[in-house]
DSSP file (Angstrom, degrees, kcal/mol; ACC not computed):
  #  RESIDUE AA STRUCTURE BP1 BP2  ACC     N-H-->O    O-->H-N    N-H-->O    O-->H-N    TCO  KAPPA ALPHA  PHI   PSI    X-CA   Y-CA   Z-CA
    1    1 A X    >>        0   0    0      0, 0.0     4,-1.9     0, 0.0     3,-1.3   0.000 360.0 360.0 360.0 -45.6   -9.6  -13.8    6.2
    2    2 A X  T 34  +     0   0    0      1,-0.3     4,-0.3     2,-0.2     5,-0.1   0.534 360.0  47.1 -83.2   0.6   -7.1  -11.8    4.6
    3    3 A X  T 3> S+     0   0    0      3,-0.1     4,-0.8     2,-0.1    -1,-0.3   0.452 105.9  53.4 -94.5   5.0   -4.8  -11.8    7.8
    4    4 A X  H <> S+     0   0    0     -3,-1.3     4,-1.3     2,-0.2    -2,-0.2   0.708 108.1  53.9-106.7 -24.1   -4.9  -15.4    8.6
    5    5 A X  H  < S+     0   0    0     -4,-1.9     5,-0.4     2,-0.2    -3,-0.1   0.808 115.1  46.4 -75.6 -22.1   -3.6  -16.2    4.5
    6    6 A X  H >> S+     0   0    0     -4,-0.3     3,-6.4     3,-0.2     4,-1.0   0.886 110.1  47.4 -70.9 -56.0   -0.9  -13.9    5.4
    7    7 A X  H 3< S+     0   0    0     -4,-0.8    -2,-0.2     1,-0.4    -1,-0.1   0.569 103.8  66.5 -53.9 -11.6   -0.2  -15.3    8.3
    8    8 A X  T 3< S-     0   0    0     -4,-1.3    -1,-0.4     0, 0.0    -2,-0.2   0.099 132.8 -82.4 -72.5  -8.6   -0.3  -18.4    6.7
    9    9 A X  T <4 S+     0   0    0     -3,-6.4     2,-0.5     1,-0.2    -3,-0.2   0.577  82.8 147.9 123.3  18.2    2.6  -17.9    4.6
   10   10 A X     <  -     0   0    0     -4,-1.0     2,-0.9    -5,-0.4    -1,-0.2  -0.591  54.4-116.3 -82.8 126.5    0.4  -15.8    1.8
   11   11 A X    >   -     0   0    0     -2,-0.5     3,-1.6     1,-0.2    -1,-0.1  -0.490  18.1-159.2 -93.7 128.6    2.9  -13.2    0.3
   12   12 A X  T 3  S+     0   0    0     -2,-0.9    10,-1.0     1,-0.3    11,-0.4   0.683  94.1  61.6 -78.2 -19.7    1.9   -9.6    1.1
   13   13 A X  T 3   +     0   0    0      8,-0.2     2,-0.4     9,-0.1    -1,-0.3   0.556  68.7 124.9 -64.7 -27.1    4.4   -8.9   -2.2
   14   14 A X    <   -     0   0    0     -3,-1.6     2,-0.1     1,-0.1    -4,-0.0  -0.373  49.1-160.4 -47.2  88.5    2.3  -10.8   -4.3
   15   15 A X        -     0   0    0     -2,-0.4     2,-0.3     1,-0.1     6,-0.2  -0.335   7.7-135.2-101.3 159.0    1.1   -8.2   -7.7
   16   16 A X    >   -     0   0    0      4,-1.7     3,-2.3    -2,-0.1     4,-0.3  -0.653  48.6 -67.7-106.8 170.3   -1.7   -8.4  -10.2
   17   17 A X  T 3  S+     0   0    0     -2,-0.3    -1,-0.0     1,-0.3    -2,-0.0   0.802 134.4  47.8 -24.3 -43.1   -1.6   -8.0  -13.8
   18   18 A X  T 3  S-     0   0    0      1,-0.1    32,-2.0     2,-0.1    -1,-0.3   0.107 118.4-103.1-110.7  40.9   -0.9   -4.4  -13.7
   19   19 A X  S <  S+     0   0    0     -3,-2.3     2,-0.2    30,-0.3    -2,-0.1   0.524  75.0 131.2  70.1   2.4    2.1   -4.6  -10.9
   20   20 A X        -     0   0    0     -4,-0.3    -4,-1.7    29,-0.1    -1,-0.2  -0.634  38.3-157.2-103.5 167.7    0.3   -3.4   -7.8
   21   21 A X        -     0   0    0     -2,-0.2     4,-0.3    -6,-0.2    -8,-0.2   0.327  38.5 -81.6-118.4-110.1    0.3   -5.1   -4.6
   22   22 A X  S  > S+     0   0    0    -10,-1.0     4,-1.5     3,-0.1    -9,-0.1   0.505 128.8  57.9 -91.0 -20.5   -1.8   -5.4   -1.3
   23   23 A X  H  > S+     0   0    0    -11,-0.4     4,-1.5    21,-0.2    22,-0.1   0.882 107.1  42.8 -59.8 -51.5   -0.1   -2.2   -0.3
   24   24 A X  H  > S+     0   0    0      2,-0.2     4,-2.7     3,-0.2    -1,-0.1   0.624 114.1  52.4 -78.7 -23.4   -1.4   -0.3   -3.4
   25   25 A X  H  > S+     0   0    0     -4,-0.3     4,-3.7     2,-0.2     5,-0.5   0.896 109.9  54.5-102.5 -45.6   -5.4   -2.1   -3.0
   26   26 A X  H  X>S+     0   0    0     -4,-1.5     5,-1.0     2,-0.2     4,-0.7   0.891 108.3  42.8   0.3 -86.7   -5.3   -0.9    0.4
   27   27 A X  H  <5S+     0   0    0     -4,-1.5     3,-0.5     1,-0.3    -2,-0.2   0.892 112.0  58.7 -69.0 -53.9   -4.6    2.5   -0.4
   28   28 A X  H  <5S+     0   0    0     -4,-2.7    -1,-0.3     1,-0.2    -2,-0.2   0.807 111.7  32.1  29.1 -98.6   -6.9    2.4   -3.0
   29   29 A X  H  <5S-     0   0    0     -4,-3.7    -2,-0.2    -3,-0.3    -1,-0.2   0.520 107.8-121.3 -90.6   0.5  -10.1    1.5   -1.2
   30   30 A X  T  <5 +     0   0    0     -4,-0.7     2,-0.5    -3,-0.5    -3,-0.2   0.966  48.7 169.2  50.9  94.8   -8.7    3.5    1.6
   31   31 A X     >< +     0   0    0     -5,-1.0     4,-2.6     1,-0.1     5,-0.3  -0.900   9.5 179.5-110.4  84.6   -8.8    0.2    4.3
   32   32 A X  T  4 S+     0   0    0     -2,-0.5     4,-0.3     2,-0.2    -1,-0.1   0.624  83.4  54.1 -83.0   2.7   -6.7    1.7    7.2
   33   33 A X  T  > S+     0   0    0      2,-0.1     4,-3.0     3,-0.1    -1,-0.2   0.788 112.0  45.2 -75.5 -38.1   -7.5   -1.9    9.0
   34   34 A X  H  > S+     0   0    0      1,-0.2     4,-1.5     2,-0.2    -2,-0.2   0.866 114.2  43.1 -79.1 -19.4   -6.1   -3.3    6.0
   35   35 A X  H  X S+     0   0    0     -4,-2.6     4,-0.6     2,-0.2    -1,-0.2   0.722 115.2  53.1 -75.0 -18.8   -3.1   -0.8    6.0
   36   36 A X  H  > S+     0   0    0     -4,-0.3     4,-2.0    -5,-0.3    -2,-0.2   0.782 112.2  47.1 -85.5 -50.5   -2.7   -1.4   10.1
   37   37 A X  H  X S+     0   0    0     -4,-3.0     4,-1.0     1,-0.2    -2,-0.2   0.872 110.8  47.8 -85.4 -19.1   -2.6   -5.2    9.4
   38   38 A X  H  <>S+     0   0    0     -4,-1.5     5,-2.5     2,-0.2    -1,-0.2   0.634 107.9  55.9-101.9  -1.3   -0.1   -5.1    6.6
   39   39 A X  H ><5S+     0   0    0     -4,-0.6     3,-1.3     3,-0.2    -2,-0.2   0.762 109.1  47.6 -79.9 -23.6    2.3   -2.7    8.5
   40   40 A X  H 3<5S+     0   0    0     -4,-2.0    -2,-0.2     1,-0.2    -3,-0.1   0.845 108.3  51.8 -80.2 -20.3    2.4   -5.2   11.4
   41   41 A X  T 3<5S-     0   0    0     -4,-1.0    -1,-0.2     2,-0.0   -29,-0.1  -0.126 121.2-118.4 -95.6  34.0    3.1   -8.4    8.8
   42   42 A X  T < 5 +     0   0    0     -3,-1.3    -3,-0.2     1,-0.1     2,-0.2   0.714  52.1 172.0  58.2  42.6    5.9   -5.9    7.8
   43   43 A X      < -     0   0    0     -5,-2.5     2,-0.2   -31,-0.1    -1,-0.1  -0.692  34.2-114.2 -96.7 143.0    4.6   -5.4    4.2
   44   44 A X        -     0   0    0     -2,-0.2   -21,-0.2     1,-0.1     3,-0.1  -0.637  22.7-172.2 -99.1 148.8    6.6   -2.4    2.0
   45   45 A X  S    S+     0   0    0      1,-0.2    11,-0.3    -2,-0.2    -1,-0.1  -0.495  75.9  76.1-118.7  66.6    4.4    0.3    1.2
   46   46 A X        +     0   0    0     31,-0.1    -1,-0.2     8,-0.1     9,-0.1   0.670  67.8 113.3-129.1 -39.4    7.5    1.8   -1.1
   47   47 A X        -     0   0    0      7,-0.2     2,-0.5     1,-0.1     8,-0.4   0.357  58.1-146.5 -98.8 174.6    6.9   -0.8   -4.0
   48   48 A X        -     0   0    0      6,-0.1     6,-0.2   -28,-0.1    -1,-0.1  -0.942   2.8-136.5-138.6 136.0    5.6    0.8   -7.3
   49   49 A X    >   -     0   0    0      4,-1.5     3,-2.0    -2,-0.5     2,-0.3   0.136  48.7 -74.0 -69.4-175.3    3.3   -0.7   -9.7
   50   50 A X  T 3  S+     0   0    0    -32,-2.0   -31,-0.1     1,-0.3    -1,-0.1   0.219 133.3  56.4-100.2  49.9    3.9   -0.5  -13.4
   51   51 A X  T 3  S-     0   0    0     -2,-0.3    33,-1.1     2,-0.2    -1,-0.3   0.042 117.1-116.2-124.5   4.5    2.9    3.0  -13.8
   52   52 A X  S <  S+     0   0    0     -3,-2.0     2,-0.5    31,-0.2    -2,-0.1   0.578  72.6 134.6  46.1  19.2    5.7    3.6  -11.1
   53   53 A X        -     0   0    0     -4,-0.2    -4,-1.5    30,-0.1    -1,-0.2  -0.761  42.3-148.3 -81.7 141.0    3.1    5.0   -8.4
   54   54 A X    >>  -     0   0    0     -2,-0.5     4,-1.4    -6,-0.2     3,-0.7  -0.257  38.5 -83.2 -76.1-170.0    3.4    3.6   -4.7
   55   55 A X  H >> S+     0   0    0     -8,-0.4     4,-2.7     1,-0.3     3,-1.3   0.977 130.4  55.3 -57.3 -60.2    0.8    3.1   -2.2
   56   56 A X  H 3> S+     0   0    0      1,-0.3     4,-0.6   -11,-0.3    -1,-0.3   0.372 104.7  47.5 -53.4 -15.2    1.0    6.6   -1.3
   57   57 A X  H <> S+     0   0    0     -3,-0.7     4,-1.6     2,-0.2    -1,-0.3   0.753 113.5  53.0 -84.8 -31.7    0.4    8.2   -4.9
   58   58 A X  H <X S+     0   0    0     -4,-1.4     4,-2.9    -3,-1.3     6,-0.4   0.867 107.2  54.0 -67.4 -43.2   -2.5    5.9   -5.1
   59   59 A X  H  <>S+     0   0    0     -4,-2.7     5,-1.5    -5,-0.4    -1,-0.2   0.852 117.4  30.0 -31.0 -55.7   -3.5    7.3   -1.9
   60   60 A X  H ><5S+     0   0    0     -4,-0.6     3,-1.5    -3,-0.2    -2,-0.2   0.632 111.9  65.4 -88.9 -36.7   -3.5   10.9   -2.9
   61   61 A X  H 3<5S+     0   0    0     -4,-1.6    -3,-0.2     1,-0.2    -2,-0.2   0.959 105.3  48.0 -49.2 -60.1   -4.5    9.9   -6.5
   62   62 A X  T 3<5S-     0   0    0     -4,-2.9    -1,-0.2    -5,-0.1    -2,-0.2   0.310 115.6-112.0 -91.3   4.3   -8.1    8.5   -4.6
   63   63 A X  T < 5 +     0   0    0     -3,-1.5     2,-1.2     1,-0.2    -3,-0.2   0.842  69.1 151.3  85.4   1.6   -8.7   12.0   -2.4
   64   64 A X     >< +     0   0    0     -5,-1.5     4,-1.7    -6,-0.4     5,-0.4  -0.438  17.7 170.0-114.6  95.4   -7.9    9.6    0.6
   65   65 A X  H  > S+     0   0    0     -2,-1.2     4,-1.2     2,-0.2     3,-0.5   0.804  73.4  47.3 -39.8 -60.9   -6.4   12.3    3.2
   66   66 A X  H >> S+     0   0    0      1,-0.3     3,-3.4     2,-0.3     4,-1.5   0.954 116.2  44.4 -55.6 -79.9   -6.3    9.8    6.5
   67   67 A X  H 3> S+     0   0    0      1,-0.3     4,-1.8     2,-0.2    -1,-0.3   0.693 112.3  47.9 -33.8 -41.3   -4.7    7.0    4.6
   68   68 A X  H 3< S+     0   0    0     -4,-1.7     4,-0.5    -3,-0.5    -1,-0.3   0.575 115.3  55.9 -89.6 -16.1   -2.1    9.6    2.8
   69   69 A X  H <X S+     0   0    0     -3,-3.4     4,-3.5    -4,-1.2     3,-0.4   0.967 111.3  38.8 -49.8 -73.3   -1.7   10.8    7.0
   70   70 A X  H  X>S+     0   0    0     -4,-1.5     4,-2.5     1,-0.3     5,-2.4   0.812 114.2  52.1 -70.4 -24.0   -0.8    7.4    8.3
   71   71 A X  I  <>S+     0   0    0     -4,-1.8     6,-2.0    -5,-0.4     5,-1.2   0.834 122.0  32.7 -82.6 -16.4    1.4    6.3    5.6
   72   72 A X  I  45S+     0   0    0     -4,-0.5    -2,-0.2    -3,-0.4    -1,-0.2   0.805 130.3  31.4 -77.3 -49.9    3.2    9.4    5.8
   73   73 A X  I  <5S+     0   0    0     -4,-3.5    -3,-0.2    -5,-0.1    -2,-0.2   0.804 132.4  23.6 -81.9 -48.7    3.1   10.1    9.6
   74   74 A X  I  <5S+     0   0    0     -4,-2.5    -3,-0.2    -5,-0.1    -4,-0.1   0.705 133.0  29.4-131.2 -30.0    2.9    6.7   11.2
   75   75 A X  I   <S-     0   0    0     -5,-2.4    -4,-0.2   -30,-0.0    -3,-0.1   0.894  98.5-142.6 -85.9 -41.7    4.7    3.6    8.4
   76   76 A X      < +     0   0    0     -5,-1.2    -4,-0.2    -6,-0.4     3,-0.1   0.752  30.7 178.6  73.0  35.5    6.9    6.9    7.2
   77   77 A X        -     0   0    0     -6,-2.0     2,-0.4     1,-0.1   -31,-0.1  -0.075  38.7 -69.7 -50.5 137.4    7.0    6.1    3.3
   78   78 A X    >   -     0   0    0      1,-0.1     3,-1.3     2,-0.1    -1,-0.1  -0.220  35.4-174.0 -31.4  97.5    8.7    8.3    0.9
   79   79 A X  T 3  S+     0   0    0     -2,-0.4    -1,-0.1     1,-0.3    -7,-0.0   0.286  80.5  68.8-106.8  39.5    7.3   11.4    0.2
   80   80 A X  T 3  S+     0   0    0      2,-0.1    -1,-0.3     0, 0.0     2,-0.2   0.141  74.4  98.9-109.6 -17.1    9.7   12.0   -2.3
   81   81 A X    <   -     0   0    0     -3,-1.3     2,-0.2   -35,-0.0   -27,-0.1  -0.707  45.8-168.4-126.1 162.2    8.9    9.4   -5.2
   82   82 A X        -     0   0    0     -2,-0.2     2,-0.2   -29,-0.1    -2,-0.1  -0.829  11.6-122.0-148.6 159.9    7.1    9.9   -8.2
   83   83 A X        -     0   0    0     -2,-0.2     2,-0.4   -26,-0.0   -31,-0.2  -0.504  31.3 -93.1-124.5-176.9    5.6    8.2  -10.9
   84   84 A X              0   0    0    -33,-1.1   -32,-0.1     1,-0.3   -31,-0.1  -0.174 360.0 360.0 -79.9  26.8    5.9    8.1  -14.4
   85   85 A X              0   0    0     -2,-0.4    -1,-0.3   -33,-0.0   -33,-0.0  -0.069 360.0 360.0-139.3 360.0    3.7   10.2  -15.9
């Protein structure tokens, strides 16, 4: 469902109250299908919520190795940025 509402024009940029975006709930729940599908609809996994974390501090933040892998190894995010804390 949640690729055919992107693909439908649904914006993958698109934040909730507290600034994060589809990138960040991903990484999160650690969904590497949902991380797979939003690097092929070209979705950034640099943006930072309003704690200044990216997908990839949420990543590491949740213990979730693979996910903190692919986004590092295979989309090839910053592993440079830091958050506000």
């Amino acid at each position: 469902m949640a690729e055919l509402l992107l693909t439908l024009g649904a914006f993958s940029s698109s934040r909730d109250a507290h600034g994060r975006t589809c990138a960040h709930v991903v990484c999160a729940i650690n969904d590497m299908c949902g991380a797979r599908m939003l690097r092929r609809l070209a979705a950034s996994f640099e943006a930072t919520d309003s704690g200044g974390r990216t997908p990839l501090l949420t990543a590491v933040w949740n213990g979730h190795i693979e996910m903190s892998a692919y986004l590092l190894e295979t989309v090839g995010v910053n592993p440079n940025s830091v958050d506000e804390q």
